[in-house]
Steps between C-alpha positions, in 0.01 A plus 500: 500500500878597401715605221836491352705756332708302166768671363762394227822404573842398265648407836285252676752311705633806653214661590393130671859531743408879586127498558546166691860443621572905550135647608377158646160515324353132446428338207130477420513261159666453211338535163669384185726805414360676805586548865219629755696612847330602789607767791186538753155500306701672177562236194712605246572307161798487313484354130781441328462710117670622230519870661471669875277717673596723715308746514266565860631435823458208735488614868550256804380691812588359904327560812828661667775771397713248637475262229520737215843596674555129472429439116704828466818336666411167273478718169721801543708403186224545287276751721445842337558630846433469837209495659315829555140609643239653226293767675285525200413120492522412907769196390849429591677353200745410226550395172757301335444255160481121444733313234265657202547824624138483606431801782424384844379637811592399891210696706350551800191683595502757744149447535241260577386316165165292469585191524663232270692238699531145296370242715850298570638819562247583770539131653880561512530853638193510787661553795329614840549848587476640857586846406269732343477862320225725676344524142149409541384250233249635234123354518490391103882277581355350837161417358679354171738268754151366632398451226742251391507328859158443454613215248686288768318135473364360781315110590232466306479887393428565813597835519514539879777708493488898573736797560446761790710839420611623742570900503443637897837583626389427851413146394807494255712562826311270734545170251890570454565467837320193537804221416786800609755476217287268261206712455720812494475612141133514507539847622727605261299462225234771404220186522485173541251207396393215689409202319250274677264198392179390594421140629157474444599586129743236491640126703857627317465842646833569653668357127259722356587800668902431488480465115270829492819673690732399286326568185474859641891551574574422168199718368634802729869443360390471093354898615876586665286473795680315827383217738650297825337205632432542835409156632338389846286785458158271516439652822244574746595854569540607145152340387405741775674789388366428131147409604568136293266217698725318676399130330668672176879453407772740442759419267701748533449906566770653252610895483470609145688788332785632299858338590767717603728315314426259222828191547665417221642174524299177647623361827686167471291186404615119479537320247178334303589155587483607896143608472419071376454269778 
């Protein structure tokens, strides 16, 4: 389920060039009389009336300083002033007003929040992280991440796949020096999870267990939670180390924590037409 917040509008056009052109939110549909834009998982309505409200405040929060500095630059002619940290509230913000002289917010939490990433969103910004806050990761977010990786389809329903945590920092040690630079990050990370499958379960096992894997990174990164897929890692020695029968297959044995630093922009991509053959 979601909602949308309508307001009333004597301006509609001009509120279409700054919530789409200006602020770069997307939009959702068009109504009649009314426009519905869309900036993450927030929908906001515009209908075009007879009078305006104004009153409330619509607040657009980021997951770095560095981008509310960024809006601030964009909007300084009509920014209230710059942007300033709120002890009282744990945010780093702004305001400044749309054509309607609506209040708005530019925010970001100096906090963790629970979680709320729209799905494109989260398709668009996971990235793999191999550096990793010593924050341990709290029991109720890591079981809630399984709990959604649980969903990951598999042939037939299978469901051969399983995760191993993996806490020991003896073994945590051992298994990033296994592939030297590659498996690296694994010991940088408070944990880490392998991801294995189970061939008397399944004849599509080793699909199985690489869709299971995935499912989970992008799980882990809806929580603010950061993965790196270390591949080759279906390997004798580690099965050892993890006490995982040596007929089974390992996707992929991931760290898992906090990121350092959450990037902003994407890396470069081609073009669609590139990815058509």
């Amino acid at each position: 389920m979601s909602g949308i917040l309508f307001m009333k509008t004597q301006q509609l056009e001009a509120l279409r060039n700054f919530y789409t052109v200006r602020l770069g939110c997307q939009i959702w549909l068009e109504q009649a009389d009314c426009l519905i834009v869309r900036h993450g998982n927030l929908l906001i309505g515009f209908c075009g009336r007879d009078e305006t409200d104004k009153d409330g405040l619509i607040t657009f929060f980021y997951d770095t300083r560095d981008e509310v500095d960024q809006l601030y630059e964009r909007f300084k002619s009509i920014a209230a002033s710059p942007p300033a940290s709120n002890e009282k509230y744990r945010i780093y913000h702004f305001f400044a007003s749309d054509p309607d002289g609506r209040k708005i917010e530019f925010q970001h939490f100096e906090h963790r929040v629970d979680r709320y990433c729209a799905g494109d969103e989260m398709l668009l910004s996971r990235r793999s992280v191999r550096d990793f806050e010593e924050t341990g990761i709290p029991e109720e977010i890591l079981t809630q991440v399984l709990d959604l990786s649980r969903f990951a389809p598999t042939s037939r329903n299978s469901q051969s796949y399983y995760f191993k945590l993996i806490k020991d920092r003896q073994i945590l040690t051992s298994l990033s020096e296994t592939r030297g630079k590659s498996s690296a990050p694994i010991s940088k990370a408070p944990l880490a999870v392998a991801i294995c499958s189970d061939p008397d379960l399944s004849k599509r096992h080793v699909q199985d267990g690489c869709i299971a894997a995935y499912h989970f990174t992008l799980a882990a990164w809806f929580f603010g939670l950061g993965t790196c897929w270390i591949a080759a890692m279906d390997r004798e020695d580690a099965k050892e180390m993890l006490e995982i029968p040596q007929n089974h297959y390992i996707a992929t044995i991931t760290p898992l924590g906090y990121p350092k630093q959450r990037v902003i922009n994407p890396p470069e991509r081609k073009g669609l037409s590139w990815f058509f053959r």
